[in-house]
N, C-alpha and C positions, 0 to 999 in steps of 0.2 A: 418590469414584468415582461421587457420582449423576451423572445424564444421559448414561453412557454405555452403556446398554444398545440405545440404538440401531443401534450396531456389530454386536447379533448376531441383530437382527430387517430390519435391511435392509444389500442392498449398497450400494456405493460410489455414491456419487449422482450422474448425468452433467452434470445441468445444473444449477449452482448460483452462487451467489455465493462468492464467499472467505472469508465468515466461515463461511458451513456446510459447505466443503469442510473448514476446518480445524480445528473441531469435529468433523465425523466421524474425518477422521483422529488424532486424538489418540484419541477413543472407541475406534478398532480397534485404536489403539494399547496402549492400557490392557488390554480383552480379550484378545485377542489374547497380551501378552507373561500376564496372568492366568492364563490359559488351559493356556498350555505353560508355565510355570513349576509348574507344577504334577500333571505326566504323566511317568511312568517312563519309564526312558531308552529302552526299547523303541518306545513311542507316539510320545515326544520323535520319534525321527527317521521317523515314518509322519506326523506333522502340521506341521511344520516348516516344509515347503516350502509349503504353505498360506500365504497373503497377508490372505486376509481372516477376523477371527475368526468372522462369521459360515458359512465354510467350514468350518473346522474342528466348529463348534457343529453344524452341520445335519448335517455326515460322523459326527460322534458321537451322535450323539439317531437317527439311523439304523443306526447300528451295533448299541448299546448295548440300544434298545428289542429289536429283533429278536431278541437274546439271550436278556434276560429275559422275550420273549412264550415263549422258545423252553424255558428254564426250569422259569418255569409250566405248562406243558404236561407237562413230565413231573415235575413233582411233584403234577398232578391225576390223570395217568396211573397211578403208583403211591400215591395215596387209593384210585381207584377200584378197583384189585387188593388192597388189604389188606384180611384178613379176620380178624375176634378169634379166637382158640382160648380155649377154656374150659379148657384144661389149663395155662399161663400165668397169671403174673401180671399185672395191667391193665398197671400201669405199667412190667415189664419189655417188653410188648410196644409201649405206645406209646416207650420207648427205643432199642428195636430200630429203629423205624419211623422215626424222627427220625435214624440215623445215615446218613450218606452212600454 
């Protein structure tokens, strides 16, 4: 699988010769079936229709990040609310604090 990560750091190249058309294409071809071989069936058919892997790659690293920025945010939000009680145990309360 080396040399094909090219597929998901650029698109399809306009002006090329034939052998680096068909090295990309093989590379998108590799990601790509990589890619969604590997996503539940729900995702399977949200990325599907997708052609090029670096589509799918950049729709997902946009998705995904904004999630977990979105995540973090509330589990800084609920540090910043928790407060010790002295009538507790340490550890029953960081238990507490650790469940969902």
């Amino acid at each position: 699988m080396h040399g094909v990560v090219v597929a998901l750091t650029q698109s399809e190249p306009i002006i090329v010769d034939g052998k680096q058309m068909e090295a990309w294409l093989y590379a998108n071809k590799v990601c790509r079936h990589t890619i969604i071989s590997t996503l539940s069936n729900e995702l399977l058919d949200v990325y599907c229709s997708y052609k090029e892997a670096k589509q799918i790659w950049d729709s997902m690293i946009t998705k995904y990040i904004a999630e977990d920025a979105g995540k973090e945010k509330f589990v800084i939000g609920n540090y910043y609310r928790w407060e010790m009680n002295d009538e507790k145990d340490i550890k029953a309360q960081i238990n507490e604090y650790h469940k969902p």
